[in-house]
C-alpha positions, 0 to 999 in steps of 0.5 A: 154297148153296141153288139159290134163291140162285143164282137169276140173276133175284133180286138183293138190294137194300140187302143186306137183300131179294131181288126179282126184277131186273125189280122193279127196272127202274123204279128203274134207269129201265127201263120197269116190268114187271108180275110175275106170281106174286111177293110181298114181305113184311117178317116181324120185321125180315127181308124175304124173297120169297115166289114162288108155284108151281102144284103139279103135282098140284093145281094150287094155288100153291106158296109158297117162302121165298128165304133172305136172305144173311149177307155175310161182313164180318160175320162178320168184324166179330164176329171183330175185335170179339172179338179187339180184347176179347181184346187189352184183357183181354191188355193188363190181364192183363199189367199185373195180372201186373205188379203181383202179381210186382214190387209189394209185400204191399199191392199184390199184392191190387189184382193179383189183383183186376185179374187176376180182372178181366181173366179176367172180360173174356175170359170176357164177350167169348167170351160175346158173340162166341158169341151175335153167332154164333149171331144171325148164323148165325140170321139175327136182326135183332139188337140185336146191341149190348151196351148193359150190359156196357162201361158195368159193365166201365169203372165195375169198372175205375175201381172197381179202380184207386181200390182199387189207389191206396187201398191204395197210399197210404191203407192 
């Protein structure tokens, strides 16, 4: 952990900026102090403070960019996200499985086709947790959502389990 984040004076507000815990007093109804030498600016959806320190040598200031910190509970919500994906794609592997053993020649095409699916699910849901990661550990500002893909996993199930009553009834 850098020693900026260490820093007893800098506290983060609504988890998303470090300021100085003097620039907070007037918040706290402390009489407001003036802080010399400290700016803070929002670039791309992330807020950081800048401090200025006089170089030794020249004399001139110094700027330093103090990391935002990345709590933990999100990583962790990226993990649940996964896992509960994985969950869903077990549970229609199983089913898949299911019909492909115990159904007839019919059905045994609408089981593979549901455990094409399900293979497919796994596959989107590594997808995202590896680039929820990667955004995490980047620290991005996101979208983190994925607006898309249950929309075209809901309507490629439906369309599986018309097929699956099709070929059972009508074929």
């Amino acid at each position: 952990m850098s020693k900026l984040q260490n820093n007893p004076n800098m506290i983060a507000i609504k988890g998303h900026s470090l300021v100085r815990s003097s620039e907070t007093d007037a918040l706290l109804g402390k009489a407001p102090k003036k802080i010399a030498n400290s700016l803070t600016f929002f670039s791309k959806g992330k807020s950081k403070i800048v401090d200025e320190e006089f170089e030794q040598n020249t004399g001139k200031p110094k700027r330093m960019a103090i990391p935002v910190r990345v709590e933990p509970k999100v990583f962790f919500a990226n993990e649940r996200t996964f896992l509960s994906w994985l969950n869903f794609s077990i549970i229609l592997g199983t089913i898949s499985l299911g019909l492909v053993n115990f159904g007839d020649q019919k059905i045994k095409y609408a089981g593979i086709g549901f455990t094409v699916f399900s293979i497919l699910v796994m596959i989107y849901s590594l997808y995202l947790y590896q680039t929820r990661a990667t955004m995490i550990l980047n620290r991005e500002p996101g979208p983190y959502d994925s607006r898309n893909g249950p929309t075209v996993l809901v309507i490629s199930l439906i369309s599986l389990f018309v097929l699956n009553f099709y070929v059972k009834f009508f074929y």
